[in-house]
N, C-alpha and C positions, 0 to 999 in steps of 0.2 A: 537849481541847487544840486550842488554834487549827492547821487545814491552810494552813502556810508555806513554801512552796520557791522562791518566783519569782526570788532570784539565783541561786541553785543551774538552774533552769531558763534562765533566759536566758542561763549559762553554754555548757547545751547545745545551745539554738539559734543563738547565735553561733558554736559548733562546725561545727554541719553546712550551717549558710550558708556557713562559708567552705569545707568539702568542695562541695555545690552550688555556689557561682559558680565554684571551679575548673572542676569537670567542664562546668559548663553553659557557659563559655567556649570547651573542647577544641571543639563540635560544637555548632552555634547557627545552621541553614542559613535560610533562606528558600522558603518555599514555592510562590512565585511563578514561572509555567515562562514567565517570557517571554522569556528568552533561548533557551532551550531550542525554541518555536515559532517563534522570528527565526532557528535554525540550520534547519530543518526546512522552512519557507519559502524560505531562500537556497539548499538544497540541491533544493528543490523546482521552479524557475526553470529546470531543465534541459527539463522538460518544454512550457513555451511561451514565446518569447517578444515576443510583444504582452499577457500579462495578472499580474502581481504576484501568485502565491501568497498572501503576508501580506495585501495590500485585499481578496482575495476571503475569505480565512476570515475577514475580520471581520463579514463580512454574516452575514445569519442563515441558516441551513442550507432555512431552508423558506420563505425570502422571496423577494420578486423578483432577478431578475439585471439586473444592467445591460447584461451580454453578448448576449442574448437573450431577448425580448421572446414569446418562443413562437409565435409567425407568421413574421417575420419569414425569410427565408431564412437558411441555418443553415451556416458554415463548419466549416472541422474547429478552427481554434482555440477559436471562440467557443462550439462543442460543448465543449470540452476546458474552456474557463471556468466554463458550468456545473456539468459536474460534479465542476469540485476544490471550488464551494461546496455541492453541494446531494448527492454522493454519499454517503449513512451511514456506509460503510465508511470513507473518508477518514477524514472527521471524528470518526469513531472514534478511529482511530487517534492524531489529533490528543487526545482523550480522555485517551489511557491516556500520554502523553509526560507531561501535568498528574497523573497517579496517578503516576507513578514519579519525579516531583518530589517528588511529598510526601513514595513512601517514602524518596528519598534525607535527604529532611529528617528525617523519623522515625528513621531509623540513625544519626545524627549526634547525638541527644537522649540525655542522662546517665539513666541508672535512677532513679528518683522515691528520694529516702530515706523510710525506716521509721522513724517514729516510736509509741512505745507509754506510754500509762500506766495510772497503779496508784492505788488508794486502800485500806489495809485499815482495817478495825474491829477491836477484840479483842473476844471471846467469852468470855473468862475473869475478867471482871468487872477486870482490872486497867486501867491507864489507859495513855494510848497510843496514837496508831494511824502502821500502818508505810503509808508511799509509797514511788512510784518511780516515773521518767522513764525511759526508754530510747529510745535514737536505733541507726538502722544505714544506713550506707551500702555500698553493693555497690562494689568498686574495681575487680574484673576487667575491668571495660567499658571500662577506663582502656586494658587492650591488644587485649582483642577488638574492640572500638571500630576501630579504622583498617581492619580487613578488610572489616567490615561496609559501610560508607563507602566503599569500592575495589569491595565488589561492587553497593552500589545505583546508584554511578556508573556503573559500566558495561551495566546493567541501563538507565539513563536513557538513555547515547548510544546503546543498540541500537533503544528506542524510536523515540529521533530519525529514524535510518538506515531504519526500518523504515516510519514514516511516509510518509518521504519515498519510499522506495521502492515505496507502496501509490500515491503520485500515479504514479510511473511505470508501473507496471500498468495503472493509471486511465487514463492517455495514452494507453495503445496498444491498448487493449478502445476507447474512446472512437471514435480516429480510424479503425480497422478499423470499428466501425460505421459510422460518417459512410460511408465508403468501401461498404460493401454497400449504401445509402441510395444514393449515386450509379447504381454498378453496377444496384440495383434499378430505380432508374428509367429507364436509358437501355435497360435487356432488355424493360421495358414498352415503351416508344418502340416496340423492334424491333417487339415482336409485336403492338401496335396498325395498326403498317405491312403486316403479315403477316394480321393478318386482314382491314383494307381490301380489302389486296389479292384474296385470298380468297374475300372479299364479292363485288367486282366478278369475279372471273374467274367465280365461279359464275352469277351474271347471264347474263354473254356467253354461257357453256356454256346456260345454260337457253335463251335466245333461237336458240340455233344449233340446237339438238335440237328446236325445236318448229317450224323453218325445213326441220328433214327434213338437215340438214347434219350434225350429228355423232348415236350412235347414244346410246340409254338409259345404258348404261356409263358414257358420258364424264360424263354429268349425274352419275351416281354417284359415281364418281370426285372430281369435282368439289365436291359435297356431303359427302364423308366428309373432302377438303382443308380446306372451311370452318368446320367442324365442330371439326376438331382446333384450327386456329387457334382459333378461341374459346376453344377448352378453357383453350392457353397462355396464352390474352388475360388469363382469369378465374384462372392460378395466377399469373403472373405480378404482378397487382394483389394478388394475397394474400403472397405472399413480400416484395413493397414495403410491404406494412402492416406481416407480422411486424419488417422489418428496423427500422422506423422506432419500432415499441413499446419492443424491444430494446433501440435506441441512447437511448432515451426514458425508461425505468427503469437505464440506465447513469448517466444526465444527473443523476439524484435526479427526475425528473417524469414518473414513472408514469403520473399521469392526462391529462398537459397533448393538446392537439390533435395531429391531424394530417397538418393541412392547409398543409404547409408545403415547402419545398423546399432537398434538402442544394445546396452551390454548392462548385464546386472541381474541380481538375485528380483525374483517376483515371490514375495516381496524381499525387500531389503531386510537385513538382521539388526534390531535398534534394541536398544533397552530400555525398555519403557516398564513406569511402574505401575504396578499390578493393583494396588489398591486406588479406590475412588476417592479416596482421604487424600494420598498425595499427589492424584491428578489435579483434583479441586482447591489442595495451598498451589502447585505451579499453576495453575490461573489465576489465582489472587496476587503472586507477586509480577505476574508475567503479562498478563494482556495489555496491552501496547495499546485498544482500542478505548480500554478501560482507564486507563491513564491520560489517554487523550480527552476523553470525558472530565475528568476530573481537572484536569486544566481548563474546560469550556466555563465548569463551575466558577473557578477563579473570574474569568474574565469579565463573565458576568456580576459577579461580586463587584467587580471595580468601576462594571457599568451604574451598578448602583451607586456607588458612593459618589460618581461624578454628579448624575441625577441630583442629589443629596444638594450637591454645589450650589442647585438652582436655588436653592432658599436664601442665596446671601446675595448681596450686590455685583452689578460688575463693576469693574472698578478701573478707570483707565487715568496712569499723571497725566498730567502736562505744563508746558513749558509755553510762552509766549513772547517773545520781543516786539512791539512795536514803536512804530514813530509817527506820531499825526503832521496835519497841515505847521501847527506850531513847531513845525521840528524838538519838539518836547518826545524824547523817549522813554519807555518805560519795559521790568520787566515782570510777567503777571506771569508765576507759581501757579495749577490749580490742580483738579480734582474732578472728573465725569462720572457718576453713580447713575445705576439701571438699574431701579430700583424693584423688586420680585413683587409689584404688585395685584398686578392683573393674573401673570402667570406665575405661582407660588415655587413652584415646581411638583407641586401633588400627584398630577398626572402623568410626569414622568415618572417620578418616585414608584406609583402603584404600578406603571407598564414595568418597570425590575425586577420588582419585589414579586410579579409574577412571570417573567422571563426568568427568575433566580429559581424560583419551586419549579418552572419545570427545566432546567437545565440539571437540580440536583433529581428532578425523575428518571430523566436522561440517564444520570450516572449509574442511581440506583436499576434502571432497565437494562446496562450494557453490564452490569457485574451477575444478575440474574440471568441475563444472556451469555453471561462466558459458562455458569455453573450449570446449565441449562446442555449448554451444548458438550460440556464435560462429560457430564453424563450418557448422553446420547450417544455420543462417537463412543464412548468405551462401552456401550452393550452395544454396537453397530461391531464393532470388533471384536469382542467376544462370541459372538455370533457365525461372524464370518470364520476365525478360525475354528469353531469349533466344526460348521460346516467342511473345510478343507480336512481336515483331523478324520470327520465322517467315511469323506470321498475317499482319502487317499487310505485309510485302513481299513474299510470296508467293501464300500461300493466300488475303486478300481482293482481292489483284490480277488473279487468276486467275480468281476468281467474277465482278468487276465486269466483267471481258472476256468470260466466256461468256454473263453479260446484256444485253452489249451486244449480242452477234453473234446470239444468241438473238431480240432484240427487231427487230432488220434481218430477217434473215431470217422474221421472222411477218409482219413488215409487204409483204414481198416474197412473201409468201404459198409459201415453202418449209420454212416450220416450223408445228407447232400449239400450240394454245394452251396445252396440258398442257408442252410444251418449254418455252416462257414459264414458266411458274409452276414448275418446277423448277428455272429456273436462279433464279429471284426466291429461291426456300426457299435454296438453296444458298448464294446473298449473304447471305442474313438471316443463316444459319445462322454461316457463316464471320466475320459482324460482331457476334453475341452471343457465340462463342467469344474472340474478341477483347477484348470488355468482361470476359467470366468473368475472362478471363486476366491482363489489366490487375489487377482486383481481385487474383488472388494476387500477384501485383508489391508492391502495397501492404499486402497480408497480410504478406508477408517482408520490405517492410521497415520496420515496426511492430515486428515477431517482433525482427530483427536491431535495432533502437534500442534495444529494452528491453534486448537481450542485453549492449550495452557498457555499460549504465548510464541511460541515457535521454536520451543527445543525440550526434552527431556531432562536440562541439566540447569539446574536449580539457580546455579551459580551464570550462567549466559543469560537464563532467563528473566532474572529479577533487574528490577528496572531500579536506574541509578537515581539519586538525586542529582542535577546541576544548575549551575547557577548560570544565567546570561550575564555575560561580561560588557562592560559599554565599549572595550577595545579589545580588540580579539589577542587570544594566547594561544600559544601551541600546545595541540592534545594530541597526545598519544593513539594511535588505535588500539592499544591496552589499557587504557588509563580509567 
């Protein structure tokens, strides 16, 4: 007997096209993150501005900079340019924003329908043979569906925040090195001055002892002075390598030279404000870490609500055609329920409901910890300048006058030569303390920018609302 079903079949297929274009309608995203990169970018901007976020990630992670030329003398922005393009970790990051595009697009996507068929033979010598079609679609996705969606969304915007808040890190590891890179060099300067000096005093000292004028001692003396200078000479050129390798595998270029020179104020001149009141609102609308948290809260919210799902049926149509040995066909409409009996869904339900309290812990620990560290860094910076303020009005005023009065009195032949070169150590000494100290100046406040958020300016720092689009639009890197 001729095998004939194909209206009966097409029946079916027309059935569950029209179940798939409904469903594939509800959730039909875009996989495309570039909106999602243009928020990441414009929230990124807090961090410099002379260099566009969005132009630098489009360059290649391992290609030239325009910013830096790798010779060239090296600022703290344009330190700060290379490494938003050539850092791994950034661009990571920027990675996983485009992975949680997809999965938001993949959560948004209907269950594939089931279809199955059939051909029998008879065995019994009679004539005949029985077919079947069967179709099934899952409908439960029809309500699960909106949670799942509500938590890859918010899974996407924690990316974003998180991104962006890896450039801010990035900013302030960056410009503290640039910063020990200066500090390295100007503590060299000292102790090249210091061993010169050194050099020569021990010359005079040897010339005076073999003149019968000072005794063996003093040449000892003398020699064990020049001796240590060296020593600093020789750590001091190794701590300015380390610092410069350091800031050099921060940048993404590991290998590049370095033979090059940081340039810039230690520290830099920023406007930062003075009270604790308005450190503490720019970390309320600025922490990028803290936003990211607040997004985890969401997602986990929507994990509950899926959980939530487990109390109701699953629920799959389906469709049938078949044809028995009588060539009599029919077509059977039904229904598959999985019913929440055994498994209620309670113990999902209570694994949320405390994955939700401690996720909004989470939140509540990372806003404690931005006010926390608000604090911190602006008495760590108050501190330091006041220390700098100390040095430089007192204690190196103090030194530069006892070398003065020092250097009159040797020349008037009522001081010796060893009085000279302690008062010379003591100025060195009191002006590399001052550069240390400078450096922690600009240590705290790097420490304190990142703590508001990544910028002093109210208006860069506060974090926008945006909405994920299911097909991507063009945004602005001002928008």
């Amino acid at each position: 007997m001729p095998f004939e079903f194909h209206g009966r079949a097409a029946s079916v297929t027309t059935y569950f096209l029209t179940i798939g274009l409904l469903l594939a309608a509800t959730g039909c995203a875009s996989v495309d993150a570039r909106d999602e990169l243009a928020v990441a970018a414009n929230l990124s901007r807090r961090v410099t501005t002379t260099h566009d976020p969005a132009t630098i990630w489009a360059l290649p992670v391992e290609g030239d900079s325009p910013a830096w030329n790798g010779t060239a003398d090296l600022t703290y922005d344009n330190a700060v340019a290379v490494a938003l393009q050539s850092n791994p970790r950034l661009r990571r990051s920027l990675a996983v924003i485009r992975q949680r595009r997809a999965d938001f697009a993949q959560a948004g996507l209907p269950p594939n329908p089931t279809i199955g068929f059939g051909v029998g033979a008879a065995i019994d010598g009679m004539s005949g043979a029985p077919a079947m079609v069967q179709g099934m679609q899952m409908l439960s996705w029809l309500w699960k569906n909106p949670h799942r969606v509500d938590a890859a969304e918010a899974e996407l915007k924690a990316a974003v925040f998180s991104a962006a808040e890896t450039c801010v890190d990035l900013m302030a590891r960056t410009r503290t090195q640039v910063a020990a890179v200066l500090a390295g060099q100007q503590l060299l300067a000292f102790d090249q001055e210091h061993a010169a000096i050194a050099a020569h005093t021990l010359t005079l000292v040897r010339q005076q002892v073999e003149a019968g004028e000072l005794a063996e001692l003093d040449l000892d003396r003398a020699t064990v002075d020049a001796e240590q200078a060296r020593a600093a000479l020789i750590d001091s050129a190794h701590v300015l390598l380390q610092a410069k390798l350091q800031l050099l595998a921060t940048m993404g270029r590991p290998t590049a030279n370095v033979q090059w020179q940081a340039v810039g104020n230690l520290p830099p001149l920023w406007q930062i404000p003075t009270t604790e009141v308005d450190l503490l609102e720019l970390a309320s609308i600025g922490r990028l870490d803290v936003a990211a948290a607040g997004q985890r809260v969401l997602r986990v919210a929507a994990d509950l609500g899926l959980a939530d799902t487990r109390r109701y049926p699953e629920v799959a149509a389906m469709l049938n055609w078949q044809r028995n040995f009588g060539d009599r066909k029919a077509i059977v409409p039904g229904a598959e329920f999985t019913l929440p009996l055994w498994d209620n869904g309670d113990p999902a339900i209570a694994r949320q409901h405390a994955a939700l309290d401690a996720a909004r812990l989470d939140l509540l620990g990372a806003q404690e910890l931005a006010q926390q560290q608000v604090r911190t860094d602006l008495s760590r910076l108050r501190n330091a300048r006041a220390q700098v303020k100390n040095i430089r009005d007192r204690q190196l005023l103090a030194a530069m006058h006892a070398q003065e009065r020092s250097d009159a009195a040797y020349t008037a032949g009522e001081a010796t030569l060893n009085t000279v070169l302690l008062t010379q150590r003591q100025r060195i000494a009191v002006e590399r303390a001052l550069v240390k100290q400078s450096f922690e100046v600009m240590r705290a406040m790097c420490a304190l920018r990142k703590a508001v958020g990544g910028s002093f300016d109210a208006e860069l720092d506060r974090i926008p609302e945006f909405k994920i689009e299911s097909k991507p639009i063009t945004i602005g890197a001002n928008s």
